[in-house]
mmCIF file of the C-alpha atoms, coordinates in Angstrom:
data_MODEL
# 
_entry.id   MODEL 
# 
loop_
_atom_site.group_PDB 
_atom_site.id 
_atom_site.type_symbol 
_atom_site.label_atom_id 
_atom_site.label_alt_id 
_atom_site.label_comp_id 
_atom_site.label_asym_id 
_atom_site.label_entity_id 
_atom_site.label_seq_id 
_atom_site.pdbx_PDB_ins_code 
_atom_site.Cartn_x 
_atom_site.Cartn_y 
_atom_site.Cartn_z 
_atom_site.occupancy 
_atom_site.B_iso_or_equiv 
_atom_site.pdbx_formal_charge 
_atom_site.auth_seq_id 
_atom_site.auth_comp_id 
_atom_site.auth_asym_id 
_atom_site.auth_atom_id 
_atom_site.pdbx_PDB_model_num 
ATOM 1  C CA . UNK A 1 1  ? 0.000   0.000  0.000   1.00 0.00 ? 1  UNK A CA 1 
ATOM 2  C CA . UNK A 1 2  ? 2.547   2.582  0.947   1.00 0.00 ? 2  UNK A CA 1 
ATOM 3  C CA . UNK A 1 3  ? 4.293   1.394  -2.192  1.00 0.00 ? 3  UNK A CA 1 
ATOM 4  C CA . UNK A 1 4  ? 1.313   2.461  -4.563  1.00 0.00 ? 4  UNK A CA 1 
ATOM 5  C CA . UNK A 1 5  ? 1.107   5.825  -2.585  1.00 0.00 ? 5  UNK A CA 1 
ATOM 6  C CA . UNK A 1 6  ? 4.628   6.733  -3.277  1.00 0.00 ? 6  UNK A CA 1 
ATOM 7  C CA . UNK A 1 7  ? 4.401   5.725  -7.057  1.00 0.00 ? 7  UNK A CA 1 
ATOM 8  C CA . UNK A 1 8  ? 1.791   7.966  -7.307  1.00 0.00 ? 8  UNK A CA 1 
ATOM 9  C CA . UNK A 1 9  ? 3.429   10.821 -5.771  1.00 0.00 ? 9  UNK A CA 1 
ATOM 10 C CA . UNK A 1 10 ? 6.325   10.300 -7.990  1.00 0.00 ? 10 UNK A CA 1 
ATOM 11 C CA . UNK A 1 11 ? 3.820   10.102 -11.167 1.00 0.00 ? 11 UNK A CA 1 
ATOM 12 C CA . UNK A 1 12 ? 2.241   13.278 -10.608 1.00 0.00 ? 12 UNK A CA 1 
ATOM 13 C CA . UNK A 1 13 ? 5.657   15.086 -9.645  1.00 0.00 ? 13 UNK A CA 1 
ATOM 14 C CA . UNK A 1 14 ? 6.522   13.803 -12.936 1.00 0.00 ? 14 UNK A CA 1 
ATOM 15 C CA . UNK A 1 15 ? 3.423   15.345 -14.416 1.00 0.00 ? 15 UNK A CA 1 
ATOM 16 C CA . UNK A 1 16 ? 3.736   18.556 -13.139 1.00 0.00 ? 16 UNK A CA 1 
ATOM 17 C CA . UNK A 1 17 ? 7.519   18.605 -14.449 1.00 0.00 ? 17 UNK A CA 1 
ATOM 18 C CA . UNK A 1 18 ? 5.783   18.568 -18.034 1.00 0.00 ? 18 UNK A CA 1 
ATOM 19 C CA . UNK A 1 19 ? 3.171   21.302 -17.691 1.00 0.00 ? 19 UNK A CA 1 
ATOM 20 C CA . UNK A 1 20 ? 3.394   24.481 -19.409 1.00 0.00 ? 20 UNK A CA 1 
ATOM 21 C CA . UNK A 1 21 ? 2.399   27.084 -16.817 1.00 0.00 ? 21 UNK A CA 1 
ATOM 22 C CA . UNK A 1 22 ? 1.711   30.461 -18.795 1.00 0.00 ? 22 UNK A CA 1 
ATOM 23 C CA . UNK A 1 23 ? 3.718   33.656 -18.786 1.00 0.00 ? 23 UNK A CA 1 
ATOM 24 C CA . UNK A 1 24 ? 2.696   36.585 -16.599 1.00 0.00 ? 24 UNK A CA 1 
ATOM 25 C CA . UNK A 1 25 ? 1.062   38.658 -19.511 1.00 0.00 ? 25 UNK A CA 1 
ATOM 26 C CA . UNK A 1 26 ? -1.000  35.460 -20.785 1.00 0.00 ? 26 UNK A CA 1 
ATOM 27 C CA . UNK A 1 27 ? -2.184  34.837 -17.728 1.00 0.00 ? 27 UNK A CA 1 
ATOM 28 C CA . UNK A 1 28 ? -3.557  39.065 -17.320 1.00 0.00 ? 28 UNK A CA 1 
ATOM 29 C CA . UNK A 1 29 ? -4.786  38.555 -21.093 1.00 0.00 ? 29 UNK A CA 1 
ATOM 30 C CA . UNK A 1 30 ? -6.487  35.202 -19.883 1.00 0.00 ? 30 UNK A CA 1 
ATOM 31 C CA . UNK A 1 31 ? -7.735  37.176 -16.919 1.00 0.00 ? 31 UNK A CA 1 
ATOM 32 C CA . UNK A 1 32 ? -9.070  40.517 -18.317 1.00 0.00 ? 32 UNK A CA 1 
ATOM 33 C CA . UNK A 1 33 ? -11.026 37.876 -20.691 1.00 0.00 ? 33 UNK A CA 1 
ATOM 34 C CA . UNK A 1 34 ? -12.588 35.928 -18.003 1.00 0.00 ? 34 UNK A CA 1 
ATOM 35 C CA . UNK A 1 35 ? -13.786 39.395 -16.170 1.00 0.00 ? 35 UNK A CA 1 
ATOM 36 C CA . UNK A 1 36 ? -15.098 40.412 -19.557 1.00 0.00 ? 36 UNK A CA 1 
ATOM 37 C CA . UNK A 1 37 ? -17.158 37.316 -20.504 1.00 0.00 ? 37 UNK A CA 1 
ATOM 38 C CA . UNK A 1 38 ? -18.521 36.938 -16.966 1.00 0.00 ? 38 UNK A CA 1 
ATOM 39 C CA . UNK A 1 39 ? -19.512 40.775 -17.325 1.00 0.00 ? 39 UNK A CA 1 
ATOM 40 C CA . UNK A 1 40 ? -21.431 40.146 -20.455 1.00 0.00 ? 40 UNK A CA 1 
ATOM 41 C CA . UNK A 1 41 ? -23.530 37.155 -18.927 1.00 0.00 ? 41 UNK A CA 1 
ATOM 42 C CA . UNK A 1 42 ? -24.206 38.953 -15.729 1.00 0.00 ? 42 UNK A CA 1 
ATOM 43 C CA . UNK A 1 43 ? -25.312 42.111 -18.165 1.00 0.00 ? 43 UNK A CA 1 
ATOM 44 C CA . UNK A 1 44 ? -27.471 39.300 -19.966 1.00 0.00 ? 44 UNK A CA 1 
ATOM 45 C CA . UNK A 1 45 ? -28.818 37.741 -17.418 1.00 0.00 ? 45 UNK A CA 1 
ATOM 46 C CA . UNK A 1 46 ? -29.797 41.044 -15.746 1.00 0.00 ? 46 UNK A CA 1 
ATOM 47 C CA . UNK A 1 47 ? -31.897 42.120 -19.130 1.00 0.00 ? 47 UNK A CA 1 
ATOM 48 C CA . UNK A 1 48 ? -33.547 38.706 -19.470 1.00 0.00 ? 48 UNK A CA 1 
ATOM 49 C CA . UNK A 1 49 ? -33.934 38.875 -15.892 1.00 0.00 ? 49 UNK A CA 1 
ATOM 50 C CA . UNK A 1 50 ? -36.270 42.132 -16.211 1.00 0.00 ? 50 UNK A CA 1 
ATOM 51 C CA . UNK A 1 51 ? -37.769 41.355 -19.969 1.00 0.00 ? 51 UNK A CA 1 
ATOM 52 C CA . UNK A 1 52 ? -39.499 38.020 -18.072 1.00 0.00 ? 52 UNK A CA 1 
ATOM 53 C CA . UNK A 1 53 ? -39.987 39.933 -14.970 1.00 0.00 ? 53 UNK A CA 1 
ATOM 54 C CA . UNK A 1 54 ? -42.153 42.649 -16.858 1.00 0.00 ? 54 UNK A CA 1 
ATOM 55 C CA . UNK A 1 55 ? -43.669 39.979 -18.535 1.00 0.00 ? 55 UNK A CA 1 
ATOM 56 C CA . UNK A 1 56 ? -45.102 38.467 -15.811 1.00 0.00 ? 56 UNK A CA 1 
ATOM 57 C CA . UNK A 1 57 ? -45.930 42.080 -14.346 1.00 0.00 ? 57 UNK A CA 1 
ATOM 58 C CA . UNK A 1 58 ? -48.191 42.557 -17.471 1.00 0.00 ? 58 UNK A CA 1 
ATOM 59 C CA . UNK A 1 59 ? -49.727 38.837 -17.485 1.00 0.00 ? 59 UNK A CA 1 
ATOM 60 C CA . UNK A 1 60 ? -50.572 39.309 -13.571 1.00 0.00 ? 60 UNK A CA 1 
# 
């Protein structure tokens, strides 16, 4: 058992030797993107949001 455990440590030590971790400015670029995306869904979420809300408002 202890055996298996180590193995495995050593296989994902190995892993992580053959990542590719991104630079500094891909990682602000990958950032700013994220930010920007989630702004747009919680923008269209918001205006769905109110479109259904009226909606109902004018059914009820």
């Amino acid at each position: 058992m202890i055996n298996k455990i180590k193995a495995f440590f050593n296989d994902v030590v190995k892993e992580m030797k053959k990542v590719t971790w991104p630079t500094k400015d891909e990682l602000k670029e990958s950032t700013y993107v994220v930010i920007a995306v989630c702004l747009i869904f919680a923008a269209l979420t918001y205006v769905i949001d109110m479109a259904i809300t009226q909606a109902f408002k004018g059914i009820f």
